[in-house]
ZAMARGU-4260 file (C-alpha; in steps of 0.2 Angstrom, whole numbers, plus 5000, padded with zeros to 4 digits):
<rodrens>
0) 5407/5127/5195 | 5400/5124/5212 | 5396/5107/5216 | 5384/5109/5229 | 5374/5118/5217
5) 5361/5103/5212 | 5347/5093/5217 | 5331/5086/5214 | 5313/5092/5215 | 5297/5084/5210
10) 5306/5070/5201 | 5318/5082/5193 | 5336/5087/5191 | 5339/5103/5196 | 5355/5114/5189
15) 5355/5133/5193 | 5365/5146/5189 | 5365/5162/5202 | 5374/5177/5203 | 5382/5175/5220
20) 5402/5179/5223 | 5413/5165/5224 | 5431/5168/5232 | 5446/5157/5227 | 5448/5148/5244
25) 5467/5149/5238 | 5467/5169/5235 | 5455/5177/5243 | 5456/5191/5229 | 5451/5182/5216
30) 5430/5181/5212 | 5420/5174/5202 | 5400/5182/5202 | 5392/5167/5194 | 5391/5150/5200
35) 5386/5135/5190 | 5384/5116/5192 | 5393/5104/5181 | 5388/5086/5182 | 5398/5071/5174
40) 5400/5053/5173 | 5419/5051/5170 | 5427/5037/5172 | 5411/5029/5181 | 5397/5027/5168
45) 5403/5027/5149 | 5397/5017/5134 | 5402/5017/5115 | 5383/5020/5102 | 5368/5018/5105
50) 5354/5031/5107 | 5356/5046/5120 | 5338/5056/5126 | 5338/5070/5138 | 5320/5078/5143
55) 5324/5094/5148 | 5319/5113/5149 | 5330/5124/5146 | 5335/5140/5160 | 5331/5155/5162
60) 5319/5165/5145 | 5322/5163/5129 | 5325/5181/5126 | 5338/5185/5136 | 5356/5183/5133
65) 5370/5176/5144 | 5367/5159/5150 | 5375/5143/5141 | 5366/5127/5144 | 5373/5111/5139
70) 5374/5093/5136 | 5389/5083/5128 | 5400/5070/5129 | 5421/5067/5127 | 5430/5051/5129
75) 5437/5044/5144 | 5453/5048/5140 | 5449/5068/5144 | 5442/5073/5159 | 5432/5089/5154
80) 5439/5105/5161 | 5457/5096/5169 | 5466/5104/5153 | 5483/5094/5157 | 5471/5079/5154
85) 5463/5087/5137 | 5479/5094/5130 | 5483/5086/5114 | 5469/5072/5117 | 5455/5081/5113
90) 5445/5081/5101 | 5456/5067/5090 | 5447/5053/5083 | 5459/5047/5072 | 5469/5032/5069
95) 5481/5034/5055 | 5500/5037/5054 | 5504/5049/5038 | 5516/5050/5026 | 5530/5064/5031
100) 5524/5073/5016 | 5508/5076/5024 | 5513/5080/5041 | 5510/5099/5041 | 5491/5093/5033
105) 5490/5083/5050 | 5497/5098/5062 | 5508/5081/5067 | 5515/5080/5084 | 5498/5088/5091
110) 5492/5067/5097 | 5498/5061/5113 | 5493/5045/5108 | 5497/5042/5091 | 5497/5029/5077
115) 5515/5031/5072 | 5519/5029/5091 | 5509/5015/5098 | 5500/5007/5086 | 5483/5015/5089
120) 5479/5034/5090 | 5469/5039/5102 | 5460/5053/5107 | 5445/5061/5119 | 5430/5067/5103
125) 5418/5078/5108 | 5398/5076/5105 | 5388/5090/5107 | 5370/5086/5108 | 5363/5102/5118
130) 5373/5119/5116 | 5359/5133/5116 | 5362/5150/5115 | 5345/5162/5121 | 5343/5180/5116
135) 5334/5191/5103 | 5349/5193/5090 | 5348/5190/5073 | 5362/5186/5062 | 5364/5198/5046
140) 5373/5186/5035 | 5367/5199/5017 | 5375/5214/5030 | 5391/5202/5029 | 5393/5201/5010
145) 5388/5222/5008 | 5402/5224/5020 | 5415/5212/5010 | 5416/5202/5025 | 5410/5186/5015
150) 5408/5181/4998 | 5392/5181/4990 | 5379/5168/4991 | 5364/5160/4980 | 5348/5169/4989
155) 5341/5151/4993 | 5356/5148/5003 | 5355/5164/5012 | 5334/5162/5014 | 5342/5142/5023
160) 5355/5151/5036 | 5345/5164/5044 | 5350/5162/5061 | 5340/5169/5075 | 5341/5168/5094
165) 5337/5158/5101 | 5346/5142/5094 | 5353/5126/5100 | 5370/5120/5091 | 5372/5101/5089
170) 5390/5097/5085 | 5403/5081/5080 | 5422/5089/5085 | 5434/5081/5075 | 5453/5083/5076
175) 5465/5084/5069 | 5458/5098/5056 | 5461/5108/5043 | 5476/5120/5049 | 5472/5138/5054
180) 5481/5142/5038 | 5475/5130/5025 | 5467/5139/5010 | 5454/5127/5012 | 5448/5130/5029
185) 5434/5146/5027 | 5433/5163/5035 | 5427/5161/5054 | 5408/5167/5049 | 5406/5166/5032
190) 5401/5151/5022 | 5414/5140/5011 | 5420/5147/4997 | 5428/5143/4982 | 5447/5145/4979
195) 5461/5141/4968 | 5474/5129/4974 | 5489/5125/4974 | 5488/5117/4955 | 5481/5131/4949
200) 5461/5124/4951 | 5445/5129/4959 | 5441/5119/4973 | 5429/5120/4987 | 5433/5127/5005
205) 5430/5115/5020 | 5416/5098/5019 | 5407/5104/5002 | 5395/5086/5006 | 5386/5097/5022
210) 5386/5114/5012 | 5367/5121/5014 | 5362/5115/4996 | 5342/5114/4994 | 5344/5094/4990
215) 5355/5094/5009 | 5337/5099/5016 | 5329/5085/5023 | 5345/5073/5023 | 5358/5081/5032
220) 5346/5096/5039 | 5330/5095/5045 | 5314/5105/5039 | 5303/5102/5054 | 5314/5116/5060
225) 5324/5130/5055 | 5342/5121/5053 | 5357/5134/5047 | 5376/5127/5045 | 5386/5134/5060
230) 5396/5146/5049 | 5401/5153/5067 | 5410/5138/5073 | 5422/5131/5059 | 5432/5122/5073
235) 5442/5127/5088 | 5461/5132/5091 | 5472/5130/5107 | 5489/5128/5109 | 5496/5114/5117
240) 5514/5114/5125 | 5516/5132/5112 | 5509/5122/5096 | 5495/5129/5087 | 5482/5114/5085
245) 5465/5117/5076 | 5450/5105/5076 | 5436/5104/5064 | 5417/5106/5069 | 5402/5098/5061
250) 5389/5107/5066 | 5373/5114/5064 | 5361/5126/5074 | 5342/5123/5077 | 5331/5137/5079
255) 5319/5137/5097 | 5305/5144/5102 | 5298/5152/5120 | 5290/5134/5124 | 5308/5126/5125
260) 5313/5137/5139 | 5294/5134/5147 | 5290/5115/5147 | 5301/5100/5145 | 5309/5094/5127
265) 5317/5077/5122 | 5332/5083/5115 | 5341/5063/5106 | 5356/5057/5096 | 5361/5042/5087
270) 5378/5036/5086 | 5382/5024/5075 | 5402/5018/5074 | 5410/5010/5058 | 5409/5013/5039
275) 5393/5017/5038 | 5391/5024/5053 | 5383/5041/5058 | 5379/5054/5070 | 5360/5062/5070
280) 5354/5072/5078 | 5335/5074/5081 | 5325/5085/5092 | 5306/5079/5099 | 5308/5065/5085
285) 5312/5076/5072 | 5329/5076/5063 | 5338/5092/5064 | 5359/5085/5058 | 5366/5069/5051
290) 5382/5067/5047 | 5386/5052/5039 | 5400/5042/5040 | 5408/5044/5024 | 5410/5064/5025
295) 5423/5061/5040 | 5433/5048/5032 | 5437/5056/5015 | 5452/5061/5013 | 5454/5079/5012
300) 5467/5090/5001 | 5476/5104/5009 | 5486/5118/5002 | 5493/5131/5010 | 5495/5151/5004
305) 5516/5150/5002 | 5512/5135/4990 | 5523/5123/5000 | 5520/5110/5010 | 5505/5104/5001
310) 5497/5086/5007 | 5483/5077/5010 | 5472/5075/5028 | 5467/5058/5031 | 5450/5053/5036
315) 5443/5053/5053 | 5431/5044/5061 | 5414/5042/5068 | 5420/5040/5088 | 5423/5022/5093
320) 5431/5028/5111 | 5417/5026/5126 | 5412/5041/5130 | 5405/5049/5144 | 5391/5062/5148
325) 5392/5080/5154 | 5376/5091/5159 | 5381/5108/5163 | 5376/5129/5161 | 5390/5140/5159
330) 5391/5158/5157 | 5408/5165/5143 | 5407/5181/5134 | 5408/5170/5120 | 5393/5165/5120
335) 5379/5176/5118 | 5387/5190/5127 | 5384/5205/5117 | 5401/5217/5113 | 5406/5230/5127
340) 5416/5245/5119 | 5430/5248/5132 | 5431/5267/5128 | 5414/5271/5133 | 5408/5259/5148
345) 5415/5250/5164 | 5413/5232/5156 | 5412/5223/5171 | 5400/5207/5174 | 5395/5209/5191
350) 5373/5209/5195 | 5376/5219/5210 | 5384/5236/5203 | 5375/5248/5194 | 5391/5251/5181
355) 5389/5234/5176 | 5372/5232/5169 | 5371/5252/5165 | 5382/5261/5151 | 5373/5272/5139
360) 5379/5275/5123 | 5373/5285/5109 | 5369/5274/5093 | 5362/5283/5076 | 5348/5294/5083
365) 5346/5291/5099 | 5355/5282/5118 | 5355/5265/5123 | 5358/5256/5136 | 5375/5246/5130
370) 5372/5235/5147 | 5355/5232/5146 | 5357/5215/5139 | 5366/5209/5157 | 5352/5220/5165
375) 5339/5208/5159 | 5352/5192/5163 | 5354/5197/5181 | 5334/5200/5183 | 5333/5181/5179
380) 5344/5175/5191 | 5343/5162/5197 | 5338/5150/5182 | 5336/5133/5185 | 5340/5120/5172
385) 5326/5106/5174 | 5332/5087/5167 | 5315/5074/5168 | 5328/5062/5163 | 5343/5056/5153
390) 5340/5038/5145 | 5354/5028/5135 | 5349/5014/5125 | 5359/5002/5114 | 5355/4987/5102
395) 5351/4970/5112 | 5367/4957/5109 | 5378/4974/5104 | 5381/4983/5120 | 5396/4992/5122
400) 5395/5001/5142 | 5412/5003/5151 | 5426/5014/5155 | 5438/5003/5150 | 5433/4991/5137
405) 5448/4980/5127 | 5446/4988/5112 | 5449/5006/5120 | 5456/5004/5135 | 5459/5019/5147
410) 5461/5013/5166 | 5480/5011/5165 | 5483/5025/5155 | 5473/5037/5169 | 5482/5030/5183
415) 5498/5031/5175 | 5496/5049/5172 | 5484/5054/5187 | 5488/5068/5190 | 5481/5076/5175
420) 5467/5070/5181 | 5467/5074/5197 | 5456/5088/5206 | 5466/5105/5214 | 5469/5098/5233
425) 5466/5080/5230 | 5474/5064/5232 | 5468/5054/5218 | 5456/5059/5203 | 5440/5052/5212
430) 5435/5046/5228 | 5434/5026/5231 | 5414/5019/5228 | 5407/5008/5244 | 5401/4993/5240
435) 5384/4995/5254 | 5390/5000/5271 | 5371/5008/5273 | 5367/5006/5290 | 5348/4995/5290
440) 5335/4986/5298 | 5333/4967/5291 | 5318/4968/5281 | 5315/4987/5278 | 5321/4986/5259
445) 5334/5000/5262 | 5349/4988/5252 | 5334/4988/5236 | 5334/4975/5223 | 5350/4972/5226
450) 5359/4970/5240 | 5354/4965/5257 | 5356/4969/5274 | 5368/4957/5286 | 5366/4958/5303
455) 5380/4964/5314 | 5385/4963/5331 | 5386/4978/5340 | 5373/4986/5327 | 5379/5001/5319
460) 5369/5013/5324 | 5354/5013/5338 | 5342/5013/5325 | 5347/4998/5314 | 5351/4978/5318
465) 5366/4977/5301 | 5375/4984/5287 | 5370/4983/5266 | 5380/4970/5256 | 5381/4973/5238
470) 5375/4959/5224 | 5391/4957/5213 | 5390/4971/5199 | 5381/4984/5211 | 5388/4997/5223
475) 5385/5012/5232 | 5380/5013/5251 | 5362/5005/5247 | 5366/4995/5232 | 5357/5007/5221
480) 5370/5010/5208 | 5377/4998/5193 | 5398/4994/5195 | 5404/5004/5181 | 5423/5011/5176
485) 5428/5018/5195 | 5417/5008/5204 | 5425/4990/5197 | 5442/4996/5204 | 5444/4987/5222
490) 5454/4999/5235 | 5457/5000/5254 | 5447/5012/5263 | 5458/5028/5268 | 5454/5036/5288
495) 5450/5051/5280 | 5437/5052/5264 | 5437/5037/5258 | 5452/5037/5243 | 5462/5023/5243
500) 5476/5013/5234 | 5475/5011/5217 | 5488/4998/5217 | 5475/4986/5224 | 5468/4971/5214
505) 5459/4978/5198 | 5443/4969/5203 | 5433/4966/5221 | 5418/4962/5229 | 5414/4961/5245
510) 5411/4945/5256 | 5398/4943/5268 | 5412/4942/5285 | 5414/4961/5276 | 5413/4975/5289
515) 5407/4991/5288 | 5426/4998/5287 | 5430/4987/5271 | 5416/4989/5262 | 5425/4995/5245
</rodrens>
């Protein structure tokens, strides 16, 4: 990720992704030959329900492979891509304490912040509201069962999960889940099935309430669309500190058309904490996931292959954590990136080697350009990723905006452990916010709505008579931004970039003897 790489044009955010070399300014050897931009709002602007609407387009055409587009959200407590901050935080949203006879169904000793521990578990969930996945490849599920891959299927189920590129994936991440091992958790790929437990009965693999059943269409998947189950994405597996931990994914992919890559879309969701909360997820208006609250509490019973062990998976939750929001493109082999067989081609990535995007191989009756699929990717580049806007909305008298709300705090946790947090070469995990400091002229509006510019004496600069000063609950050079997360935290301007001491007071605001070297 570059972060130079975005701005705005015509009232518009502009992401791209480009195929120029970037050398690791710590080893000169290692390249990357794509640059992307990530923007977040960690630890500065975070909020807990509401309604989220982005109006974008997506990059790049709808046909070609390669390009990951996205827009999600975590909780505070994970700064997305700082692992050390992620590890065993992400994706929990879980606040239970099991029995020891249910701890191998829990994977337990994978939360940093657990139940059994402190009272509360804790955790960084993960909403996924834009994931799309361009390209021309469609999925041969009736090529899967033919093969024995997959179990078989009722034909109106098959007709429902036809998945096609291109496709967005909309998706609630839920950990802990089922272990990798459980007899209940499916084949990566295949649909549910049924199996026989530990008791000797025949139970249903994985969330059996979200299985494409005819009567599921218009309730938990849309019909304006085609909707198909992700039976690609059951969940994800990493390993912190050498223990396996497996999530559970509930998630669904939306087929697109040419005209979401050529004009702008409104992609939204609704979150909606508590009992009988939800997450939905609906696209120009028009629903294409709901997960309702009740299919992530129930409790869950897993069995395991050696017959031991056997227990019960508590519920989770809708998140209640304040999350924050994350607009990105990334480019991964897995996603989209079509299979490079090693024994026959050179299966490097880079746009400006002819080996890379040329590899012909001989397929039934005739060659084919193996490569051809990263032709077309670099021909594109660079793609831009056009936001119009993001809007967040919430219920008057029930707004829950902050980083660090009572409830759920994070603030001390961060700084007590801030160096997970912390960027490569970096003194603290972000740089301090000024409260105004904008050089101005009294009268010109260049402090806005709120803040105003106070004479000083000498002026600042040749060209202006004073400095901004910020109203209480608004910061940034020109008092254009609202105090949130980072920005309430009061610190002592450094000589060099701005960062400052965290041990300061928690809370400032300036005063109006302020100069323009203590504006924090």
């Amino acid at each position: 990720y570059n972060s130079s790489l975005a701005w705005t044009k015509g009232g518009k955010l502009i992401l791209p992704a480009n195929n120029e070399d970037w050398f690791a300014p710590y080893d000169n050897t290692l390249v990357r030959h794509y640059q992307t931009q990530m923007l977040q709002t960690w630890n500065k602007m975070c909020f807990a329900e509401g309604f989220v609407e982005i109006s974008a387009e997506m990059p790049g055409r709808h046909n070609v492979n390669g390009l990951w587009p996205g827009f999600w959200m975590m909780g505070n407590l994970g700064r997305a891509t700082f692992k050390a901050s992620t590890d065993n935080m992400w994706p929990f949203n879980y606040n239970e304490c099991p029995d020891p006879i249910d701890h191998r169904a829990h994977q337990f000793g994978a939360q940093s912040i657990s139940k059994c521990d402190t009272g509360q578990g804790r955790g960084a969930p993960e909403i996924d509201i834009i994931e799309t996945m361009p390209g021309n490849f469609k999925y041969d599920y009736p090529g899967k069962i033919k093969k024995g891959v997959c179990g078989p299927a009722d034909e109106q189920v098959l007709k429902r999960i036809q998945t096609t590129q291109p496709f967005v994936c909309t998706s609630l991440q839920a950990g802990p889940g089922q272990p990798k091992d459980a007899l209940e958790r499916p084949v990566l790929g295949c649909l549910p099935e049924n199996f026989t437990a530990n008791d000797g009965t025949t139970q249903k693999q994985y969330y059996d309430e979200l299985y494409p059943y005819e009567e599921n269409y218009g309730v938990i998947y849309g019909t304006d669309f085609d909707v198909a189950i992700n039976y690609e994405f059951w969940g994800d597996e990493y390993y912190p500190e050498g223990k396996l931990m497996h999530t559970d994914a509930f998630s669904a992919c939306t087929m697109l058309s040419a005209t979401h890559f050529e004009e702008q879309h409104r992609w939204q969701m609704q979150w909606v904490a508590g009992h009988d909360g939800f997450m939905r997820f609906t696209l120009d208006d028009m629903l294409q996931f709901h997960v309702p609250a009740e299919v992530v509490e129930r409790e869950r019973p897993i069995s395991f292959p050696d017959g031991k062990d056997a227990g019960t998976l508590y519920g989770r939750r809708i998140p209640e954590e304040s999350h924050y929001l994350i607009l990105n493109i990334d480019l991964a082999p897995r996603w989209g990136w079509k299979d490079c067989p090693k024994e026959q081609c050179n299966c490097c990535v880079d746009c400006k080697r002819s080996e890379c995007t040329t590899c012909m191989v001989w397929e039934g009756d005739r060659w084919v350009n193996n490569r051809e699929w990263l032709a077309e990717l670099c021909d594109i580049l660079p793609a831009q990723y056009e936001i119009d806007y993001i809007r967040v909305y919430q219920e008057e008298g029930k707004e829950r905006i902050g980083c660090d709300p009572p409830d759920y705090p994070s603030a001390e946790y961060i700084h007590e452990h801030a160096d997970r947090y912390t960027p490569l070469g970096k003194d603290e995990p972000l740089k301090a916010i000024m409260y105004g400091g904008q050089p101005c002229l009294q009268g010109d509006g260049e402090c806005g709505d709120h803040g105003h510019c106070r004479p000083v004496v000498p002026p600042p600069t040749t060209n202006s008579t004073g400095i901004c000063i910020c109203d209480q609950g608004w910061v940034g050079p020109r008092c254009r931004s609202r105090s949130s997360g980072w920005a309430t935290v009061c610190r002592q301007l450094s000589d060099d970039d701005l960062r400052g001491d965290p041990s300061a007071p928690t809370r400032c605001s300036p005063h109006e003897d302020a100069d323009a070297d203590t504006l924090l």
